[in-house]
C-alpha positions as CSV (number, residue, x, y, z in Angstrom):
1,X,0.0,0.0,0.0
2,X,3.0,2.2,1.0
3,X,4.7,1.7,-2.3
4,X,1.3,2.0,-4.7
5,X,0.9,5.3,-2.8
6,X,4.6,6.4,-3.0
7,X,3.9,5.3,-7.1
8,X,0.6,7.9,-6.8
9,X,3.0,10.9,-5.5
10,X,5.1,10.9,-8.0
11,X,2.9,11.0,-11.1
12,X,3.0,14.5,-12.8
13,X,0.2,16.6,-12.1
14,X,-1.3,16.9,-15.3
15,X,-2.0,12.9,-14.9
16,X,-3.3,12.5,-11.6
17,X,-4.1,15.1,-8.7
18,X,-3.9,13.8,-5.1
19,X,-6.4,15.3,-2.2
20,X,-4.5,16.8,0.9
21,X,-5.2,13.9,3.2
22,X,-5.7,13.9,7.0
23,X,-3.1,13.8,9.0
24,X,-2.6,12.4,12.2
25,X,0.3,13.5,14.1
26,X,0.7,11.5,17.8
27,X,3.8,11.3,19.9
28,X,2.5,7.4,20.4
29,X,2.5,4.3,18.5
30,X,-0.7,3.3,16.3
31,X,-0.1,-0.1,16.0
32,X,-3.4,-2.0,15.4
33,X,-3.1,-4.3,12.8
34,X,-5.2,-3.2,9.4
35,X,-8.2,-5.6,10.1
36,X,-11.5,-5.6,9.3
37,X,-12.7,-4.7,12.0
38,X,-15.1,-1.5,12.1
39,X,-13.8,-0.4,15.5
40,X,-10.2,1.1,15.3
41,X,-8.9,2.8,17.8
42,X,-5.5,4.8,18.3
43,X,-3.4,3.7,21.6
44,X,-1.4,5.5,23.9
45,X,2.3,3.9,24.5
46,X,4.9,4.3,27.3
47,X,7.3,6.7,26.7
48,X,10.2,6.4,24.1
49,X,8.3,5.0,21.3
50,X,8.9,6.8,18.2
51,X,6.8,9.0,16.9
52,X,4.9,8.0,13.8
53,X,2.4,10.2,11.3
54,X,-0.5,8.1,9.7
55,X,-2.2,9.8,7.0
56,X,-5.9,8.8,5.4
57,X,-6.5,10.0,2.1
58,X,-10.5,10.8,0.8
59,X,-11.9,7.6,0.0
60,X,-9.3,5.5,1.7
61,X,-10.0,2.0,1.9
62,X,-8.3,1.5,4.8
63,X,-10.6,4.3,6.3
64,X,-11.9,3.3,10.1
65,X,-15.8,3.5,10.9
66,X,-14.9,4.9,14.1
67,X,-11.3,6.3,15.8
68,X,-11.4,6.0,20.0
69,X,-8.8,8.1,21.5
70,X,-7.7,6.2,24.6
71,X,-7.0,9.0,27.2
72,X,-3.8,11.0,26.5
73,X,-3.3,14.8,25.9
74,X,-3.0,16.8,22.5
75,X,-5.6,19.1,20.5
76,X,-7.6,18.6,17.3
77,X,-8.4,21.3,14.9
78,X,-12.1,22.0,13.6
79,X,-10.8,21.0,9.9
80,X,-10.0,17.6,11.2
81,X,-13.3,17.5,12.5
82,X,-15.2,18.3,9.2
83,X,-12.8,16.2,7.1
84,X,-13.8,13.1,9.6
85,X,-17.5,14.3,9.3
86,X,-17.5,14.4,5.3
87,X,-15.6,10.8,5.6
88,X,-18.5,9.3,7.8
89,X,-15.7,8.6,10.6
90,X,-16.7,9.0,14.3
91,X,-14.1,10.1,16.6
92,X,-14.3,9.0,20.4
93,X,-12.5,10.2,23.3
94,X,-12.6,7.6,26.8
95,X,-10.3,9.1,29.5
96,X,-8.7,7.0,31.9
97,X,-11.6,6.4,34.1
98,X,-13.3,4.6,30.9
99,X,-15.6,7.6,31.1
100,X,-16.9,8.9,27.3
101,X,-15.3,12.8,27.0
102,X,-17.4,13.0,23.9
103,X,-18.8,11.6,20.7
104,X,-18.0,13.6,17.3
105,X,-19.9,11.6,14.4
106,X,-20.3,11.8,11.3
107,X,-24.2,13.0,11.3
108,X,-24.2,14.9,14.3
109,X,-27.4,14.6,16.4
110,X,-30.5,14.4,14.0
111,X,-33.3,13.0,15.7
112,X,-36.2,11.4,13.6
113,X,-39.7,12.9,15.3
114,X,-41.7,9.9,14.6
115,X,-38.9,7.7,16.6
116,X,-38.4,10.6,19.1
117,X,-42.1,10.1,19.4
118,X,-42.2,7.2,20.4
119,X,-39.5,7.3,23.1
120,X,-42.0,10.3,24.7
121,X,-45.2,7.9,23.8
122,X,-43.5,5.2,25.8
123,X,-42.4,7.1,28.8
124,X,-46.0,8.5,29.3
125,X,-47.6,5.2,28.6
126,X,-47.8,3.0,31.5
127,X,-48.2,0.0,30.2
128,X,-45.9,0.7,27.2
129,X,-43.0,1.6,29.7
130,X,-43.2,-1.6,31.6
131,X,-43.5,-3.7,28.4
132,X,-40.5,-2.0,26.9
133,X,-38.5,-2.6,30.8
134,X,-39.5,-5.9,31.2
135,X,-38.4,-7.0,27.7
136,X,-35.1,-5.6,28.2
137,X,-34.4,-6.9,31.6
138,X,-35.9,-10.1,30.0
139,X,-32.9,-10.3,27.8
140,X,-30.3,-9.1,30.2
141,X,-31.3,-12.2,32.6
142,X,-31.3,-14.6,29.3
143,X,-27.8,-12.9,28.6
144,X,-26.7,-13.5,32.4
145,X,-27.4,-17.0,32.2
146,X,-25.7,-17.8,29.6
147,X,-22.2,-16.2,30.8
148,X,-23.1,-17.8,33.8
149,X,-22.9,-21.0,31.7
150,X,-19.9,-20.3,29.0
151,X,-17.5,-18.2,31.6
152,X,-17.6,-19.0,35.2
153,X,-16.8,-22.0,37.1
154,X,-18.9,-23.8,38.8
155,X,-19.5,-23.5,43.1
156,X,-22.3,-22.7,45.9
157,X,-21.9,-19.1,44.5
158,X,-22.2,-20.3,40.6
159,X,-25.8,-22.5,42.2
160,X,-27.5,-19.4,43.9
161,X,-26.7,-17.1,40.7
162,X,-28.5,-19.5,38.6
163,X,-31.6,-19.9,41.1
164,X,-31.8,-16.1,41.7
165,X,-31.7,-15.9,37.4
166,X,-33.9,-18.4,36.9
167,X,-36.1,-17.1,39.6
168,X,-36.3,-14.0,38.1
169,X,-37.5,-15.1,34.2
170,X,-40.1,-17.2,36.0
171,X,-41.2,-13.8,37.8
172,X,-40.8,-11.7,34.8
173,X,-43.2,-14.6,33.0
174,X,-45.9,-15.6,35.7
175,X,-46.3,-12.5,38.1
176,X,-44.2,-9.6,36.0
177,X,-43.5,-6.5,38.0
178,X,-46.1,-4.0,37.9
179,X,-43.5,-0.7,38.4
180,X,-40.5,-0.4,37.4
181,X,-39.1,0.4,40.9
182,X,-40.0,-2.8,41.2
183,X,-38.5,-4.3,37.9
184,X,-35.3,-2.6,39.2
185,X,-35.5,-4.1,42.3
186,X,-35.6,-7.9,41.0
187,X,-32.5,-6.9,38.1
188,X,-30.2,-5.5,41.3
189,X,-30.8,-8.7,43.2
190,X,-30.2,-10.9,40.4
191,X,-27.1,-8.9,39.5
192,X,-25.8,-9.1,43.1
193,X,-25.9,-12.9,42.6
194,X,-24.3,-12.7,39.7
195,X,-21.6,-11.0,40.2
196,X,-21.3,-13.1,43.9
197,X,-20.4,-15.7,41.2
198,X,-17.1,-14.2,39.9
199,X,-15.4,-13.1,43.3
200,X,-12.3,-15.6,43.4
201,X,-11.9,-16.9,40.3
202,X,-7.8,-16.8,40.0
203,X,-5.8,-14.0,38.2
204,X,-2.9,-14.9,36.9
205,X,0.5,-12.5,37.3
206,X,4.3,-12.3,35.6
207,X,6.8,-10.2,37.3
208,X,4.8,-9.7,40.9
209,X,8.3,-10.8,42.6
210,X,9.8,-7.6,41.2
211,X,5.9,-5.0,41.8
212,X,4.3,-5.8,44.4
213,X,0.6,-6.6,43.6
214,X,-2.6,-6.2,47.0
215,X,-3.4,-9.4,48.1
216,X,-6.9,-9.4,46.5
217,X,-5.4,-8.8,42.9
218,X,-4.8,-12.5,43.1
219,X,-8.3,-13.3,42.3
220,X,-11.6,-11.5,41.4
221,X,-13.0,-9.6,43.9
222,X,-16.8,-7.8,44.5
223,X,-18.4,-5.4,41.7
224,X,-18.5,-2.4,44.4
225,X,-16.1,0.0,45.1
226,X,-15.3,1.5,48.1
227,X,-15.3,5.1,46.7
228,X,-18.9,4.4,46.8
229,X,-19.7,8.4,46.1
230,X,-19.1,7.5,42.9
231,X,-20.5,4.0,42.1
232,X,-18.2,1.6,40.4
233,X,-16.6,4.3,38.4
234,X,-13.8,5.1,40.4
235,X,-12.1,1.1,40.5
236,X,-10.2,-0.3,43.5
237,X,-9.3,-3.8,41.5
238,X,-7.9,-4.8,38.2
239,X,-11.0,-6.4,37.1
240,X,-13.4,-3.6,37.5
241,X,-11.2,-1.5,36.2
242,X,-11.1,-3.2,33.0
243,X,-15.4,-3.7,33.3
244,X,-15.3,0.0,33.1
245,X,-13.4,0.4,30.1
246,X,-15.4,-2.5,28.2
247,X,-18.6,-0.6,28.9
248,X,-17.4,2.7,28.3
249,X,-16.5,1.1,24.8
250,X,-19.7,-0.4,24.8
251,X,-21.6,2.5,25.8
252,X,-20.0,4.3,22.5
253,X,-21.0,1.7,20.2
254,X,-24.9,2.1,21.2
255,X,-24.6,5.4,21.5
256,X,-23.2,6.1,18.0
257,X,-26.1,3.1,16.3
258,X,-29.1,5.2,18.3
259,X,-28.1,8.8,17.4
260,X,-27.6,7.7,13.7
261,X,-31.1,6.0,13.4
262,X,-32.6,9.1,14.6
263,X,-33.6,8.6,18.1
264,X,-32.8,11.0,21.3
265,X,-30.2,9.8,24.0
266,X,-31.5,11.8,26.6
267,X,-34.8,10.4,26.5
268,X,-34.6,7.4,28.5
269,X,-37.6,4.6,29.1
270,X,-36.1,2.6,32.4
271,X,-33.4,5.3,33.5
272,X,-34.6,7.9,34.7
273,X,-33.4,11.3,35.7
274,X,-33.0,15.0,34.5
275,X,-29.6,15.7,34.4
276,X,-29.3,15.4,30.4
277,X,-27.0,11.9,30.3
278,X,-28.2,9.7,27.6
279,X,-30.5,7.5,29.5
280,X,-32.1,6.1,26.6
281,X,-28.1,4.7,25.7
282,X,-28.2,3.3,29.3
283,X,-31.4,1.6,28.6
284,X,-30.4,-0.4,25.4
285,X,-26.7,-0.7,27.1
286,X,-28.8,-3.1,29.7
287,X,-29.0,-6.4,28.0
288,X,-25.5,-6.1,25.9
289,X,-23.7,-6.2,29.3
290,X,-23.1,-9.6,29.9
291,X,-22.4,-10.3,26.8
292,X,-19.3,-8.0,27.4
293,X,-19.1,-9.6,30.8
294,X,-18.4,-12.6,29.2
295,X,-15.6,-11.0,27.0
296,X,-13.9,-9.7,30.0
297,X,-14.3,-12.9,32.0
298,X,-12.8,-14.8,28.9
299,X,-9.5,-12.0,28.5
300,X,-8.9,-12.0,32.4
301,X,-9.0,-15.8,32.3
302,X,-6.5,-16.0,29.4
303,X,-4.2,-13.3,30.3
304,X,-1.0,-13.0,32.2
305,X,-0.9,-9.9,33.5
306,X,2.1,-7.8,35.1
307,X,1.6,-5.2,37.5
308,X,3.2,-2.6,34.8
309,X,-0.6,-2.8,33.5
310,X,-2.1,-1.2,36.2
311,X,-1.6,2.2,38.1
312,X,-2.7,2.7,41.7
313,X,-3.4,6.5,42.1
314,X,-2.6,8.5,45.4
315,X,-6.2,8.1,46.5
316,X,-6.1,4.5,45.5
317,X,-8.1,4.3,42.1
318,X,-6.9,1.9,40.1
319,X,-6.6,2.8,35.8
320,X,-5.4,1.0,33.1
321,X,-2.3,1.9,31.6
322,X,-2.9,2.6,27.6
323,X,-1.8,-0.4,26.3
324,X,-3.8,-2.6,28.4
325,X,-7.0,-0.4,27.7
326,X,-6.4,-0.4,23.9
327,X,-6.4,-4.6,24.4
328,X,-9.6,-4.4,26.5
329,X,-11.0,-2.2,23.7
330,X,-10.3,-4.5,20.8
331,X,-11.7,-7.2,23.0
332,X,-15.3,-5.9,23.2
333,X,-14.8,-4.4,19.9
334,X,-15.3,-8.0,18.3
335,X,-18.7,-8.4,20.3
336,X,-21.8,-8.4,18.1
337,X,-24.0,-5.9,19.3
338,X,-27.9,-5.6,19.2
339,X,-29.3,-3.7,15.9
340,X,-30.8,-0.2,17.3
341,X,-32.9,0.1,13.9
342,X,-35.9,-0.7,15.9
343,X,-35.4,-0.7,20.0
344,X,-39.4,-0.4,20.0
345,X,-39.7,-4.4,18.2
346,X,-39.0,-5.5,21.4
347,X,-42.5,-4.6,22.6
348,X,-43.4,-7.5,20.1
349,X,-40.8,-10.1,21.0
350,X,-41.8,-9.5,24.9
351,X,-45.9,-10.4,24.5
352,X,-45.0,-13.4,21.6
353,X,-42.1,-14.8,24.0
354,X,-42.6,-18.0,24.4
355,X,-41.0,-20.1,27.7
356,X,-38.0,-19.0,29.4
357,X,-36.1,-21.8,27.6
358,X,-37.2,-21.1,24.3
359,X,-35.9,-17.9,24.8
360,X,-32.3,-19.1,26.1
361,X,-32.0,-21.7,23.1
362,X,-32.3,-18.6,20.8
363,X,-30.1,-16.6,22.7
364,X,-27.6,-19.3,23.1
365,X,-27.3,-19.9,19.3
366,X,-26.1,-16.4,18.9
């Protein structure tokens, strides 16, 4: 490609005239390999690495769907934005935190009214709301069960995540919810199973003789983190950490699907709230999670790791170092996620849903 291109440059101009490409300047390395994979992202390296320029030209075929910027510092002028904009590229920011900084896309935010519509028909409709809620945590239980299945190990803990689950999808079928308080109320206790389920599974280590790792970065340990203020944003283990990455890059994939097919972010059906986040991504985010539960079960069981990967901060937040997060990335990258053309089908799928194990033969063939 380098030489064709080389080839291209050197024509006269009377024969062929090249457009200025974009060009990427970074004082990292950019070294995912040229798949096709849609999501591409650009990765922040130790120091010392040599700095290397990657340039797109219009039309590329190497072109990325998407470009997530993985923490890091720098600027970005407005004409890079309009030439990723007339390229149909998306550009992504995640900080360290695995917090989204922002989405620039290609179409901007364009809602459709009749699908905006909808969202605000659904909220107001009672018994619209709770068929759209139940349906979704309908599949997140189906998707539970089968990581359950596929990624942890069997125990007492593994036994009572599977009764709560199953528990749950009989609930959801025989004697559903009738608010969603209460909805949210059966997910959180099926979830707290769940993830019961994963503490101790064993985490492997090179290089701990030399750094010092905490006893409990041995093995998995609980979903909550002490810096309770903020949720499990602010990790105090490896594997959280890592969870809050994938669904950062999760978040960004549903977020970019829904905003391009015309529906409103903020607008959300389960969540709640009116702060402006984009509840409505939160809400479709729900039943894709343990599907990238499972892909983060899978990495942290095949990985060594070495303490270099991680970075304890003065308060004791744990983040990834970049190269670690760009891995976690391409990880949930290769999940298949949900098509957003239609969030309101599910209405349908919920009332024709046949037995709980109908639905988990489906889900399982996926």
């Amino acid at each position: 490609m380098a030489d064709a291109r080389q080839k291209l440059l050197d024509l006269s101009e009377d024969r062929v005239r090249v457009a200025k490409p974009w060009k990427v300047v970074l004082p990292r390395q950019f070294d995912e390999p040229r798949s096709r994979n849609p999501l591409r992202h650009i990765s922040a390296r130790a120091d010392g690495q040599r700095r290397e320029i990657i340039r797109y030209f219009r039309g590329d075929v190497a072109l990325p769907e998407r470009i997530i910027l993985l923490d890091g510092s720098g600027s970005i002028s407005f004409d890079v934005l309009s030439w990723l904009a007339a390229q149909k590229v998306s550009l992504i920011r995640i900080d360290w935190k695995g917090d989204i900084v922002c989405v620039a896309g290609p179409s901007g935010y364009s809602a459709n009214p009749l699908k905006v519509r909808w969202q605000l028909e659904t909220c107001e409709n009672p018994g619209q709301r709770n068929d759209f809620c139940r349906s979704i945590i309908t599949r997140k239980v189906e998707a539970t069960i089968i990581t359950l299945e596929k990624s942890i190990p069997r125990s007492d803990k593994w036994e009572r995540a599977m009764r709560s689950a199953y528990a749950a999808l009989s609930r959801l079928e025989e004697n559903p919810p009738e608010t969603i308080i209460e909805l949210r109320a059966l997910e959180a206790n099926c979830a707290a199973s769940y993830f019961r389920s994963w503490v101790g599974m064993p985490i492997k280590w090179r290089g701990a003789s030399r750094r010092p790792i905490p006893d409990n970065w041995h093995s998995i340990g609980v979903r909550s983190s002490p810096y309770h203020l903020a949720g499990n944003r602010n990790a105090a283990h490896p594997v959280n950490a890592i969870l809050n990455y994938a669904y950062a890059a999760l978040e960004s994939e549903i977020r970019i699907k829904t905003i391009s097919e015309g529906y409103d972010p903020t607008i959300g059906i389960m969540h709640e709230g009116s702060d402006g986040s984009s509840k409505f991504i939160f809400d479709l985010m729900e039943p894709e999670r343990p599907r990238v539960d499972r892909a983060v079960l899978d990495f942290v069981r095949g990985q060594v790791f070495n303490p270099a990967d991680f970075v304890i901060r003065s308060d004791g937040v744990v983040r990834l170092n970049p190269e670690m997060a760009r891995m976690v990335v391409v990880k949930v990258s290769a999940q298949k996620i949900f098509d957003v053309d239609r969030p309101e089908s599910t209405l349908g799928r919920n009332r024709s849903r046949g037995s709980c194990g109908d639905g988990l033969r489906k889900a399982s063939e996926s």
